[in-house]
PDB file with one MODEL, atoms N, CA, C and O in Angstrom:
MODEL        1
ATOM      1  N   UNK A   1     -52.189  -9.666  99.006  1.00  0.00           N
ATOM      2  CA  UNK A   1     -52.219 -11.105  99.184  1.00  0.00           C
ATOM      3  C   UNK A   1     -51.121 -11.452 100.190  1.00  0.00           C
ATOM      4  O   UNK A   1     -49.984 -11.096  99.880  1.00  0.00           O
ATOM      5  N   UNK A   2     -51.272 -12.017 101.208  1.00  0.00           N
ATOM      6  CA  UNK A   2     -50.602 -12.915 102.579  1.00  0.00           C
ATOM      7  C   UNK A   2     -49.747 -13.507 101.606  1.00  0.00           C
ATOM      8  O   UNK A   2     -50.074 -13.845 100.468  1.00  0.00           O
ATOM      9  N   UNK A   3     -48.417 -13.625 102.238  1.00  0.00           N
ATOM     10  CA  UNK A   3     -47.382 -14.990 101.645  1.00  0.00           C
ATOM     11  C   UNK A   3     -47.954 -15.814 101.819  1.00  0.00           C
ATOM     12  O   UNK A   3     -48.448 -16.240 100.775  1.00  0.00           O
ATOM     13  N   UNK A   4     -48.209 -16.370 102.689  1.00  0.00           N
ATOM     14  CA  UNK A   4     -49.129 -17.656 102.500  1.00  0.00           C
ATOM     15  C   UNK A   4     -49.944 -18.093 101.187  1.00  0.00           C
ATOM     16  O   UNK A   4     -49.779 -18.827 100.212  1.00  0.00           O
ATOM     17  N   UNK A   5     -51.178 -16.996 101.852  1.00  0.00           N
ATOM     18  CA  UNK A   5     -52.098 -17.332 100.316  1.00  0.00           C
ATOM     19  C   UNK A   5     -51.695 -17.360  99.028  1.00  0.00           C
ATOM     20  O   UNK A   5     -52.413 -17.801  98.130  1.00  0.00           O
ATOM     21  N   UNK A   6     -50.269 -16.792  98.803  1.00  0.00           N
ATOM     22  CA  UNK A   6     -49.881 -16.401  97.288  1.00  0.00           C
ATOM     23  C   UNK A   6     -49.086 -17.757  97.085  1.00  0.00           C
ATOM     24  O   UNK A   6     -49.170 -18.455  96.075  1.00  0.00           O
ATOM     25  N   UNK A   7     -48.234 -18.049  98.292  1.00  0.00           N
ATOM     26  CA  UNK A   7     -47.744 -19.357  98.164  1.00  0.00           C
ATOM     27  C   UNK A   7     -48.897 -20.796  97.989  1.00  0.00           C
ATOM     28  O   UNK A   7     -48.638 -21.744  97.249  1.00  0.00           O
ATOM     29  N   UNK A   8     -50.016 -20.707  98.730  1.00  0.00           N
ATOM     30  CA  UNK A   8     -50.596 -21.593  98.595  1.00  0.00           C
ATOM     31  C   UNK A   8     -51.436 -21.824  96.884  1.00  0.00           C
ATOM     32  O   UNK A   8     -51.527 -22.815  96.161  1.00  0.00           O
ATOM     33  N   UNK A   9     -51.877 -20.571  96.753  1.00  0.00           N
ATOM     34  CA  UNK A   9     -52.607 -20.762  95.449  1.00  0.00           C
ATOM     35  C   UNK A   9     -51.825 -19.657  94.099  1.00  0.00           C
ATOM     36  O   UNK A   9     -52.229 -19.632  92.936  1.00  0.00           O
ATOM     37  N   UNK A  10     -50.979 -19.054  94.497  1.00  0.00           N
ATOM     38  CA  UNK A  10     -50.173 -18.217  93.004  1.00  0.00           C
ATOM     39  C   UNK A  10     -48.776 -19.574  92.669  1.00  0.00           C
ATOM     40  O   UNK A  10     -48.795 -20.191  91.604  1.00  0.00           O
ATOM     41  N   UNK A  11     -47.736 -19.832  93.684  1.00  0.00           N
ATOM     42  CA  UNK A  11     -46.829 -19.541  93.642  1.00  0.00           C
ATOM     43  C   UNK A  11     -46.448 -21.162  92.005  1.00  0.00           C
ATOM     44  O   UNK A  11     -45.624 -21.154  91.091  1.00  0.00           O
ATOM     45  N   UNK A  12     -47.516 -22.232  92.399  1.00  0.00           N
ATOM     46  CA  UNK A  12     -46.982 -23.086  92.011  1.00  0.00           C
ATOM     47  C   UNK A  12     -47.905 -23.140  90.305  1.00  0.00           C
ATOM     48  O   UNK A  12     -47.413 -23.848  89.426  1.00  0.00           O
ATOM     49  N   UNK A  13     -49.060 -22.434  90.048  1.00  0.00           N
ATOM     50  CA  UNK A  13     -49.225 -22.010  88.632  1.00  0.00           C
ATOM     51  C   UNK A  13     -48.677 -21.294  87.940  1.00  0.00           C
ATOM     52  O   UNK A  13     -48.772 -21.582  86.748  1.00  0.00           O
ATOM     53  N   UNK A  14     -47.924 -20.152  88.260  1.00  0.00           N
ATOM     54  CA  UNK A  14     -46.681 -19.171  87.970  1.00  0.00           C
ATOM     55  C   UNK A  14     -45.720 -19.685  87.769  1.00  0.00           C
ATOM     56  O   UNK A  14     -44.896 -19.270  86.954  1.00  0.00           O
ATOM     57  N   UNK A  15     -45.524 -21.216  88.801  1.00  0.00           N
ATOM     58  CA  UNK A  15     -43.882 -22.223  88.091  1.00  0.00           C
ATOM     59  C   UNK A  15     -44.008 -22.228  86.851  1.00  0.00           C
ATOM     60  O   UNK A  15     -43.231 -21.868  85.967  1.00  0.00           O
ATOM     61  N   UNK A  16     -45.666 -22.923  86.792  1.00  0.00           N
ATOM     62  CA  UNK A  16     -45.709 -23.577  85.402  1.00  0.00           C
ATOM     63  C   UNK A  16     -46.290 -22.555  84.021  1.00  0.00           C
ATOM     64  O   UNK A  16     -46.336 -22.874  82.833  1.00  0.00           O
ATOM     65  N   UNK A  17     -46.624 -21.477  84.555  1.00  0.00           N
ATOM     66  CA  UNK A  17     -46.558 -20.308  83.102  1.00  0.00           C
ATOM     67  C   UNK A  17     -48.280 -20.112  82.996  1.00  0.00           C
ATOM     68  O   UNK A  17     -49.040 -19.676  82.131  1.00  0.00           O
ATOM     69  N   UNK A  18     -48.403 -20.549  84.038  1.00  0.00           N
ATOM     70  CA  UNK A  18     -50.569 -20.174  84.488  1.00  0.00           C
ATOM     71  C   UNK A  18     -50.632 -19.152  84.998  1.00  0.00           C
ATOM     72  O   UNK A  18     -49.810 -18.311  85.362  1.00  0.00           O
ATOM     73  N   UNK A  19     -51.703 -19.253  85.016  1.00  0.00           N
ATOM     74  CA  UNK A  19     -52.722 -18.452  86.504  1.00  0.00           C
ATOM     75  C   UNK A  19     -53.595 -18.872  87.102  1.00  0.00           C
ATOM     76  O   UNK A  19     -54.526 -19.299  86.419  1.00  0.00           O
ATOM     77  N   UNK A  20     -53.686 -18.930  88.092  1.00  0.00           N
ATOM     78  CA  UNK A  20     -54.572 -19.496  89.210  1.00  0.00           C
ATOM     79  C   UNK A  20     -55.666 -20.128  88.170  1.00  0.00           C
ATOM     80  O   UNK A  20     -55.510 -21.342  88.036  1.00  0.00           O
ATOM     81  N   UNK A  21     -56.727 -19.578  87.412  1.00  0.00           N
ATOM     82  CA  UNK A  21     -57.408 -20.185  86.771  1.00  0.00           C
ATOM     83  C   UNK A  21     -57.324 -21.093  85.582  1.00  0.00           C
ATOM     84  O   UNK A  21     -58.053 -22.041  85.287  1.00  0.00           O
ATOM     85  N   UNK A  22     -55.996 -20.468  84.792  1.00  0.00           N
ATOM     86  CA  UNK A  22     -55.681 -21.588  83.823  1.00  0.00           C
ATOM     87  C   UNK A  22     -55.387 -22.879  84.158  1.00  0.00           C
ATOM     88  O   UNK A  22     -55.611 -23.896  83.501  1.00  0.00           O
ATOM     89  N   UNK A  23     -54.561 -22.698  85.862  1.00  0.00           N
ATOM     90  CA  UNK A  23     -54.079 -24.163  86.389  1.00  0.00           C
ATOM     91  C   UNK A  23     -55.868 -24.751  86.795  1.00  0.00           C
ATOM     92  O   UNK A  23     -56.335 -25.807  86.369  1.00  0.00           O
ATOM     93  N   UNK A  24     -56.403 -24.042  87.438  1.00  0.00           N
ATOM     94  CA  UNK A  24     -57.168 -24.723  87.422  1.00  0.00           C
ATOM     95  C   UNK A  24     -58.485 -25.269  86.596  1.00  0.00           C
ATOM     96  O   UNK A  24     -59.257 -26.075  87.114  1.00  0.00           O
ATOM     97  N   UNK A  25     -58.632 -24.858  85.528  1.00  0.00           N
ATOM     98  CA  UNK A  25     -59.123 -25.448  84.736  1.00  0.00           C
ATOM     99  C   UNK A  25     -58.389 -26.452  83.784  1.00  0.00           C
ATOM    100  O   UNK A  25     -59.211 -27.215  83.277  1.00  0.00           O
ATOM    101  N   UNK A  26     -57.227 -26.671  83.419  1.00  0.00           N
ATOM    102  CA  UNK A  26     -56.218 -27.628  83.094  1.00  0.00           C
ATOM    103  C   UNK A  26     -56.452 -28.982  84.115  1.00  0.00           C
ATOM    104  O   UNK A  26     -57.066 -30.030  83.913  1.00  0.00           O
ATOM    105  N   UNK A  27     -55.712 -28.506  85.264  1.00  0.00           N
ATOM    106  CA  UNK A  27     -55.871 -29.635  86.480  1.00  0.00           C
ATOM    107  C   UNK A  27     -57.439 -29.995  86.871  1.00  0.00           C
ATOM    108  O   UNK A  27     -57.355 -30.790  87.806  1.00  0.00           O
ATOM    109  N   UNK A  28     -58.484 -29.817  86.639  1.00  0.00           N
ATOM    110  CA  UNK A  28     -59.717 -30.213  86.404  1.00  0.00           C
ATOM    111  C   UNK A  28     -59.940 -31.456  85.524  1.00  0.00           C
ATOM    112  O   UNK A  28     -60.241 -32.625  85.765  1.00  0.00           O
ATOM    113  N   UNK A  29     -59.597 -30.543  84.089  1.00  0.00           N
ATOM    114  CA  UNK A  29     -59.969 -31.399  83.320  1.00  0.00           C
ATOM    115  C   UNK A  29     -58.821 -32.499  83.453  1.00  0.00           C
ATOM    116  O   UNK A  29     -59.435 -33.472  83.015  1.00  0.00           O
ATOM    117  N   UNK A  30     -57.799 -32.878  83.712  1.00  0.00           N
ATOM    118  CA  UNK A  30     -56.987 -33.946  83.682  1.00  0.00           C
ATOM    119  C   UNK A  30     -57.583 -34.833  84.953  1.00  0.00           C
ATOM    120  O   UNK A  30     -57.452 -36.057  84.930  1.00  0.00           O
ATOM    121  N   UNK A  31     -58.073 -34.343  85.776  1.00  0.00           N
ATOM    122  CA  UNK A  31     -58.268 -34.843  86.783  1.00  0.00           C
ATOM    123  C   UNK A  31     -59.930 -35.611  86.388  1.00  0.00           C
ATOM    124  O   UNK A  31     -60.333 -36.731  86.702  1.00  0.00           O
ATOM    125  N   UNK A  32     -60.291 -35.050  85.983  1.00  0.00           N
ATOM    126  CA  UNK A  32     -61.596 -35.735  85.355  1.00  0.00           C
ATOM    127  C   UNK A  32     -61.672 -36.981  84.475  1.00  0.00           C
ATOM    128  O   UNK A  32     -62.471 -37.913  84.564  1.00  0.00           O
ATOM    129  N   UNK A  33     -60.692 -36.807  83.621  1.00  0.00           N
ATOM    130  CA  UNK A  33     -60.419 -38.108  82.672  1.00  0.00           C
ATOM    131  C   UNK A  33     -59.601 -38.895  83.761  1.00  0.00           C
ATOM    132  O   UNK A  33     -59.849 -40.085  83.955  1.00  0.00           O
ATOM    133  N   UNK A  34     -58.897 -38.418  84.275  1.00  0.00           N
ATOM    134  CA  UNK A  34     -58.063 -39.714  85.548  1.00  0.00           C
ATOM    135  C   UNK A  34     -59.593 -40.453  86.147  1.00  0.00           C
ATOM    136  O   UNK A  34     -60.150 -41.308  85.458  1.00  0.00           O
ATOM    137  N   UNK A  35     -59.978 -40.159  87.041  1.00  0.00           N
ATOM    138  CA  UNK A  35     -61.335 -40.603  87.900  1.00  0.00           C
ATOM    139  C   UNK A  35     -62.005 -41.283  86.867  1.00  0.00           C
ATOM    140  O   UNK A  35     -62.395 -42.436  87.054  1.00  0.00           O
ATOM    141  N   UNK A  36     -62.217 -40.594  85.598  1.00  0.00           N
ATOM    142  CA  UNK A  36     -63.327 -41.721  84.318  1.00  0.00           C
ATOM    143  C   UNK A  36     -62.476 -42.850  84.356  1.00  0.00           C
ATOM    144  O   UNK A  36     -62.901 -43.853  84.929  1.00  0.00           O
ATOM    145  N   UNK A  37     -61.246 -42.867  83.801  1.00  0.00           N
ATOM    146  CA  UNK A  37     -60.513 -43.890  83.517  1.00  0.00           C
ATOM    147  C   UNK A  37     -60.570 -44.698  84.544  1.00  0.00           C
ATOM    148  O   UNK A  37     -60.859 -45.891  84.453  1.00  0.00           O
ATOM    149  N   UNK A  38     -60.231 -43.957  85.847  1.00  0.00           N
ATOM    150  CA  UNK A  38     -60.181 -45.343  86.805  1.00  0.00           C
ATOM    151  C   UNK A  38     -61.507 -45.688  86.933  1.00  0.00           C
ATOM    152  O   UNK A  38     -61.552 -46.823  87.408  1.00  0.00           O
ATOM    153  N   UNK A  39     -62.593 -45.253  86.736  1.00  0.00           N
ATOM    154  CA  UNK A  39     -64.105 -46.134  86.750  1.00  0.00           C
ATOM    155  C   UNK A  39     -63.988 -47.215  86.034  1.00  0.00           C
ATOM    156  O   UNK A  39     -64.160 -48.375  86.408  1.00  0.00           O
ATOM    157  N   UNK A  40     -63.677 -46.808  84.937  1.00  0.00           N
ATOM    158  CA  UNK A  40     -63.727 -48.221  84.174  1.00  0.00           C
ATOM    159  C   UNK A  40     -62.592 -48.800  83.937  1.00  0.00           C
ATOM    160  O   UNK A  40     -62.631 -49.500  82.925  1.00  0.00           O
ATOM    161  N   UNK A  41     -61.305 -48.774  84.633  1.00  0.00           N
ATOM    162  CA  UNK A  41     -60.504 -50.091  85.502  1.00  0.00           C
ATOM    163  C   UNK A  41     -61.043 -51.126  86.410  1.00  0.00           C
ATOM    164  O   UNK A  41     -60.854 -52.333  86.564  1.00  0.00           O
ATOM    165  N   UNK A  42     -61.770 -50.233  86.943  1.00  0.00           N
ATOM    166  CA  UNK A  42     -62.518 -50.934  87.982  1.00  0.00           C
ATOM    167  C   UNK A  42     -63.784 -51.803  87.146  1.00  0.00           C
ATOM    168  O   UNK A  42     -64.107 -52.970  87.370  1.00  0.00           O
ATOM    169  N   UNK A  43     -64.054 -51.388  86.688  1.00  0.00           N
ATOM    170  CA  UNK A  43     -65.286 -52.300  85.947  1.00  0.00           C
ATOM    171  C   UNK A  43     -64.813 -52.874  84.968  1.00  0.00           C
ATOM    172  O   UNK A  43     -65.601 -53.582  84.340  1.00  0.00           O
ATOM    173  N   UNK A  44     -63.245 -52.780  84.435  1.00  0.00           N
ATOM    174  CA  UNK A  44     -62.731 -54.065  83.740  1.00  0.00           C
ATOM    175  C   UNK A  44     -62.209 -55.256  84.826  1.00  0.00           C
ATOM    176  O   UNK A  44     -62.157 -56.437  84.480  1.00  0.00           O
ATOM    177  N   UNK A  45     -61.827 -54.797  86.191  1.00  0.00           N
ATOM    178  CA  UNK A  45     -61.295 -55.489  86.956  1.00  0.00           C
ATOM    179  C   UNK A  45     -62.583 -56.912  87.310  1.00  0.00           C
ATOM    180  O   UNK A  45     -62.455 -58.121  87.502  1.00  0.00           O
ATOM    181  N   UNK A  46     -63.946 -55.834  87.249  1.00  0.00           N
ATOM    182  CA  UNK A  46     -65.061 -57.648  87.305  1.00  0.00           C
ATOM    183  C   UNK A  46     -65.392 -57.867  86.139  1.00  0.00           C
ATOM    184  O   UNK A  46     -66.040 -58.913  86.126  1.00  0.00           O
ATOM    185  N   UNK A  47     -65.231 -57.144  84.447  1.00  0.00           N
ATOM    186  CA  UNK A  47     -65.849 -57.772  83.403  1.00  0.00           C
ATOM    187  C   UNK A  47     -64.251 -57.495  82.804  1.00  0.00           C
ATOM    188  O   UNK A  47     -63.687 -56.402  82.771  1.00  0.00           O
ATOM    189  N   UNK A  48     -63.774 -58.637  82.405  1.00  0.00           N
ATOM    190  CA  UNK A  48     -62.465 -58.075  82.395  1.00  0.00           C
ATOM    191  C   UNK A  48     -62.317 -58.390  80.593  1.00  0.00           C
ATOM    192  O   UNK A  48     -61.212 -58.621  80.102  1.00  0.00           O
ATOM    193  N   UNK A  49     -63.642 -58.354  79.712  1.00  0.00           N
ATOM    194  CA  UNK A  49     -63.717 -57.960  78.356  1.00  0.00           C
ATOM    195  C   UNK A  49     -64.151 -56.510  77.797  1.00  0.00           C
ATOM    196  O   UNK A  49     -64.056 -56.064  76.654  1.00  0.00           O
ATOM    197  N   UNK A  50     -64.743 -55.819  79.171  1.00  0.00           N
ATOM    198  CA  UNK A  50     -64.731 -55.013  78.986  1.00  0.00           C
ATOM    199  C   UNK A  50     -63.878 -53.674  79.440  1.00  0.00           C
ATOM    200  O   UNK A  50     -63.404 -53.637  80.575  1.00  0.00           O
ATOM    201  N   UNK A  51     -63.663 -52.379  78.360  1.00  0.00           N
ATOM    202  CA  UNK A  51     -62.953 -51.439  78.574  1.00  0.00           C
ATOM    203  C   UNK A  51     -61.347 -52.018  78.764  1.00  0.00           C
ATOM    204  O   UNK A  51     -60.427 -51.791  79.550  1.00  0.00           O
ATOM    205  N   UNK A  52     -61.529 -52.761  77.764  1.00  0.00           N
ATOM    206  CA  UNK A  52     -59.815 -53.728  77.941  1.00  0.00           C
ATOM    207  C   UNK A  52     -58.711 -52.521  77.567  1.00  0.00           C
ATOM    208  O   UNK A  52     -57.613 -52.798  78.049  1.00  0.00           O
ATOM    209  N   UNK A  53     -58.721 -51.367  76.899  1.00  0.00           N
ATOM    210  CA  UNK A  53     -57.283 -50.631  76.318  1.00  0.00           C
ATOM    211  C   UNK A  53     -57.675 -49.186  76.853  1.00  0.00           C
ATOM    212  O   UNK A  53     -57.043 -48.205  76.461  1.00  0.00           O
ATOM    213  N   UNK A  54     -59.141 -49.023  78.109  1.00  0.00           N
ATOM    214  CA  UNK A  54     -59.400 -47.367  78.473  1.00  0.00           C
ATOM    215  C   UNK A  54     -58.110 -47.008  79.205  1.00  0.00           C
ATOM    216  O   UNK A  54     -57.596 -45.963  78.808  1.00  0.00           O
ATOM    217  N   UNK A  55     -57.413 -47.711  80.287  1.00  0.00           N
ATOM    218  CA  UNK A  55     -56.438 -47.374  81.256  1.00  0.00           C
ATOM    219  C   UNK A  55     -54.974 -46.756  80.631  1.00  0.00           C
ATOM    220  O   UNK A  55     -54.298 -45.731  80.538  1.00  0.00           O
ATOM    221  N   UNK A  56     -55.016 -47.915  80.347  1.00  0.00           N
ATOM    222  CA  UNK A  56     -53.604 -47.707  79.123  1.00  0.00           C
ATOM    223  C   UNK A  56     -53.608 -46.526  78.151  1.00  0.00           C
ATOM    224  O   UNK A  56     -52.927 -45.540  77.872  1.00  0.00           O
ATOM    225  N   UNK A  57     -54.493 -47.012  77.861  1.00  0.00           N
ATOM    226  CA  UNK A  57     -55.053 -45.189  76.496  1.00  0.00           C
ATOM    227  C   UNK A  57     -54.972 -43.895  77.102  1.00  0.00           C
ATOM    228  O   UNK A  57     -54.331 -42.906  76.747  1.00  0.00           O
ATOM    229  N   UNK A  58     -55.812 -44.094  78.182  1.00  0.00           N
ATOM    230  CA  UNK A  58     -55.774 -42.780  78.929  1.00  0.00           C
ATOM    231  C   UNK A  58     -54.656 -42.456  79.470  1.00  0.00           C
ATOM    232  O   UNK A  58     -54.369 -41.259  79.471  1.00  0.00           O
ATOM    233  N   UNK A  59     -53.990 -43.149  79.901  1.00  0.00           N
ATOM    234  CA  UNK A  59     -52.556 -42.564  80.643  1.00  0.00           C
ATOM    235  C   UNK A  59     -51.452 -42.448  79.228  1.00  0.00           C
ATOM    236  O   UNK A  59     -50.532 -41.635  79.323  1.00  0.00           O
ATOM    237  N   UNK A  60     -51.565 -43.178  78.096  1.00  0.00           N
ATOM    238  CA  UNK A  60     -50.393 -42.629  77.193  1.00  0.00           C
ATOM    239  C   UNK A  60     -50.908 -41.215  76.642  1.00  0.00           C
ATOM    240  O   UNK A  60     -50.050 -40.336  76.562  1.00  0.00           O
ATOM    241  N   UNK A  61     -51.983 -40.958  76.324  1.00  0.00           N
ATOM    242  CA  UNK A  61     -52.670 -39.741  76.002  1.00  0.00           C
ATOM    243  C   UNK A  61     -52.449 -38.555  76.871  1.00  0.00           C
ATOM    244  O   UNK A  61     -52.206 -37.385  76.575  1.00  0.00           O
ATOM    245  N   UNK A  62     -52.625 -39.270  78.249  1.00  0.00           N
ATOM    246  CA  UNK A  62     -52.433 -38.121  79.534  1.00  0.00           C
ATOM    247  C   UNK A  62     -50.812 -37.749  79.255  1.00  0.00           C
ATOM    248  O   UNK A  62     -50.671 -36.642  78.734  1.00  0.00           O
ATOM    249  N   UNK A  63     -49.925 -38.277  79.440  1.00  0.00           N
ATOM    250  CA  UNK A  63     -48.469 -38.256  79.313  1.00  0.00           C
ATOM    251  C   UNK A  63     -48.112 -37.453  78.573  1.00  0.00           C
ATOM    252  O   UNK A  63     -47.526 -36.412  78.867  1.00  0.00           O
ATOM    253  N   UNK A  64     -48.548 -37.988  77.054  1.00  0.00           N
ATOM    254  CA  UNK A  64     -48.285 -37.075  75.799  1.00  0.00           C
ATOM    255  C   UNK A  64     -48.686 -35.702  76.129  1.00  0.00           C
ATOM    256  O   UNK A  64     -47.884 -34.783  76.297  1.00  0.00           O
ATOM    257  N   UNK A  65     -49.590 -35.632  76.190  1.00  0.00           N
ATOM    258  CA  UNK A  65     -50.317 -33.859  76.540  1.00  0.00           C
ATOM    259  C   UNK A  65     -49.204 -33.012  77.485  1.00  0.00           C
ATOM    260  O   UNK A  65     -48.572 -32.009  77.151  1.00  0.00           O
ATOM    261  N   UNK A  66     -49.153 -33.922  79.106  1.00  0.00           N
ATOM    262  CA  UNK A  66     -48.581 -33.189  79.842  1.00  0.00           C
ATOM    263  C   UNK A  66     -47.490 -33.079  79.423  1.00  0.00           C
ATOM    264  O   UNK A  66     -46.812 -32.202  79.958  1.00  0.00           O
ATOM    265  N   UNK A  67     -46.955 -33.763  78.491  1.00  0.00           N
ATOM    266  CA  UNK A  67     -45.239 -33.242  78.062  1.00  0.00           C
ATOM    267  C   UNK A  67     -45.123 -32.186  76.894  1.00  0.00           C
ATOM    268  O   UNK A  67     -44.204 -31.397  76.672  1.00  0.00           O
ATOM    269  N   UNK A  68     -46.069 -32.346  76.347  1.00  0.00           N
ATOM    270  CA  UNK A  68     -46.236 -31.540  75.311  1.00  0.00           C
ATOM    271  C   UNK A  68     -46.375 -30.323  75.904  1.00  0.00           C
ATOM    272  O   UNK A  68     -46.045 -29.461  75.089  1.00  0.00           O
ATOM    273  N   UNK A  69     -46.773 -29.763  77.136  1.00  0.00           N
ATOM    274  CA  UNK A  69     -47.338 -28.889  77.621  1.00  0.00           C
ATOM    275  C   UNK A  69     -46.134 -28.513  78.532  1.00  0.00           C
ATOM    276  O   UNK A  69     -45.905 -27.319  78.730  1.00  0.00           O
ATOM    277  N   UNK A  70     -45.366 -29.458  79.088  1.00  0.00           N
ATOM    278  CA  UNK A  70     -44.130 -28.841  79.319  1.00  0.00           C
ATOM    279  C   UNK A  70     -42.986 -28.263  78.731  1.00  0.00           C
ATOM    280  O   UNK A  70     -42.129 -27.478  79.137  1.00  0.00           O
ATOM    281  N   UNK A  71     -43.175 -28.796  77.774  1.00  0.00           N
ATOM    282  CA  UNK A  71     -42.603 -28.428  76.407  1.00  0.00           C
ATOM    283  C   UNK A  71     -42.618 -27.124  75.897  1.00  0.00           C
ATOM    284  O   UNK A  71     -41.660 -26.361  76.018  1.00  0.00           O
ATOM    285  N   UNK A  72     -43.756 -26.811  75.284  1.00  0.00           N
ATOM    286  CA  UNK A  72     -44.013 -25.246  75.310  1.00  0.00           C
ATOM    287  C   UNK A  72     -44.147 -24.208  76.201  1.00  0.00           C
ATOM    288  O   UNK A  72     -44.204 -23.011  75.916  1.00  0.00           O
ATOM    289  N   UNK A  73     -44.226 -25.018  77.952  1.00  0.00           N
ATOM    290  CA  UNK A  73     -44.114 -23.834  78.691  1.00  0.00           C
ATOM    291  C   UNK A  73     -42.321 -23.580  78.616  1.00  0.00           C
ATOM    292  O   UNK A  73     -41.922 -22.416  78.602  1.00  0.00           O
ATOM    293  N   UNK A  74     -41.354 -24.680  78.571  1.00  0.00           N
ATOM    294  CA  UNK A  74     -40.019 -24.547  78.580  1.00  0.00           C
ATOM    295  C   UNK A  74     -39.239 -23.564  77.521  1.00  0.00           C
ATOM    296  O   UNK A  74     -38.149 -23.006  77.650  1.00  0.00           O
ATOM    297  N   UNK A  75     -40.064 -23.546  76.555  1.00  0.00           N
ATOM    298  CA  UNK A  75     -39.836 -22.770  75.468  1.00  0.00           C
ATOM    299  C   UNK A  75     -40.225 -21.356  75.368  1.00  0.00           C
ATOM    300  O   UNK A  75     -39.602 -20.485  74.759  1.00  0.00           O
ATOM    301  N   UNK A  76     -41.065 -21.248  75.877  1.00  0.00           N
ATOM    302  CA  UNK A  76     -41.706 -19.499  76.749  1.00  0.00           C
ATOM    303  C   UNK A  76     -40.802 -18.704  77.358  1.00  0.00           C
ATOM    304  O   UNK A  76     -40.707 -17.483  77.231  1.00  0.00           O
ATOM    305  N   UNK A  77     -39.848 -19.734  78.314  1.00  0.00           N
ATOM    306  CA  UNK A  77     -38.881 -19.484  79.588  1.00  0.00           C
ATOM    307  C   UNK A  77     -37.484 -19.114  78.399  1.00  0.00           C
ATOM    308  O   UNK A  77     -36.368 -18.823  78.830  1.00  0.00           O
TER     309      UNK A  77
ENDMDL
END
């Protein structure tokens, strides 16, 4: 593997205690509920009774996880 390539796709899942595929199936799925959530920001932004607590929910939920998850990778180290 090129420094490059190892830098581009090893170096920064290895910070976090992955592998190329664990990061990317992690960063998928977070990234998936981000994009849902902002759909329906946006569609509370013209019905604004609806999906009133998805944004908010989703990002304290998102938070919790990712810390939780820093958490136990810190504890690995």
């Amino acid at each position: 593997m090129t420094e490059t390539v190892k830098r581009i796709f090893a170096d920064h899942p290895a910070s976090v205690g992955e592998s190329y595929f664990e990061h990317l199936t992690r960063a998928t799925f977070i990234g998936v509920r981000m994009v849902a959530s902002g759909f329906a920001c946006l569609v509370h932004a013209l019905v604004p009774s609806a999906f009133t607590h998805t944004g908010s929910q989703t990002i304290e939920r998102l938070h919790r996880e990712v810390i939780a998850l820093r958490n136990r990778q810190a504890n690995r180290s």
